[in-house]
C-alpha positions in Angstrom: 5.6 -18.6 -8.6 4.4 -15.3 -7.3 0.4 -14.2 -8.6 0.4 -11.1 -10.5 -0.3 -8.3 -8.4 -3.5 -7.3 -10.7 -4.7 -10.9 -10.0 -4.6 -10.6 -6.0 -7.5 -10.6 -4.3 -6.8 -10.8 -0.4 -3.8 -9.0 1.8 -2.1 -12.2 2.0 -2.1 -12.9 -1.4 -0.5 -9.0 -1.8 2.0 -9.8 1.2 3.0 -12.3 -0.6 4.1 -10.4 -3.6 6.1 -8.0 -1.5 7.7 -10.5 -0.6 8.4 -12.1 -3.5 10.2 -8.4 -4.9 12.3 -8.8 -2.0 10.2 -6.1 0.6 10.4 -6.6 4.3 7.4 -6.8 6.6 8.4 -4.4 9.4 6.1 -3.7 11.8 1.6 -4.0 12.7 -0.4 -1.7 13.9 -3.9 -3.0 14.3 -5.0 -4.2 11.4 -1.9 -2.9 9.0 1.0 -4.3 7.9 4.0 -2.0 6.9 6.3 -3.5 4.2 9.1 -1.5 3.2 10.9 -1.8 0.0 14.6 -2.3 -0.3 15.0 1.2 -1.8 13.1 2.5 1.7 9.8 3.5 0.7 7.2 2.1 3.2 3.9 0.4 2.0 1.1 -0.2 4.0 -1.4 -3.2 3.7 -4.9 -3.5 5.5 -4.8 -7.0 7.3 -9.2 -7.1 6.8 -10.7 -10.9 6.3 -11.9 -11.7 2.8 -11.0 -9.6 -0.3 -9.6 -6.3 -0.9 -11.9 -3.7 -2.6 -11.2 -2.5 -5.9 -9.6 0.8 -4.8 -8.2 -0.4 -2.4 -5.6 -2.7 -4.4 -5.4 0.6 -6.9 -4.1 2.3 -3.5 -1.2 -0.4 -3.0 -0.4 -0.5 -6.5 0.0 2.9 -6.6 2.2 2.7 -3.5 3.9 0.0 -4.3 5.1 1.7 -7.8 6.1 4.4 -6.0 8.6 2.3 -3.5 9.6 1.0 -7.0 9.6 -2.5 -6.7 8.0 -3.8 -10.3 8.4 -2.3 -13.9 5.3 -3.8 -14.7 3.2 -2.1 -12.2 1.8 0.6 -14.6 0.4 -2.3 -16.8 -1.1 -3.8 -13.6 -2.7 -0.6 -12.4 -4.3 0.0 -16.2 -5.6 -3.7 -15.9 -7.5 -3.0 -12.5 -8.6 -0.2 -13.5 -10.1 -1.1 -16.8 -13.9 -2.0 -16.2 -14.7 -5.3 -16.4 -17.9 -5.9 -18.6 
């Protein structure tokens, strides 16, 4: 069972989802990881140790709904976007 993408923490955790939705891992430079989605569109994951910040997820999810692989990604981006109290 894949984590919700909203409930990722770390770039493993997020590589993992692409996989999961069927992306590819294609290629490293450095410290990121290129995925690209089977309709094409390339997203790019920093490989950093520890967690991802906060914008920084919002920047893959964003990416990620644009290579088109989830139709619940605009519910996951409103979720990590929402201020936790």
């Amino acid at each position: 069972m894949c984590k919700p993408l909203n409930a990722c923490h770390t770039s493993r955790e997020v590589e993992s989802y692409l996989a999961h939705k069927g992306a590819t891992k294609v290629g490293q430079c450095g410290s990121h990881a290129k995925w690209r989605a089977p309709a094409g569109a390339l997203v790019i994951i920093p490989c950093h140790a520890g967690d991802l910040h906060r914008g920084t997820l919002q920047s893959i999810i964003k990416m990620i709904a644009i290579a088109g692989l989830s139709a619940f990604l605009a519910a996951c981006y409103i979720a990590a976007t929402v201020p936790h109290l």
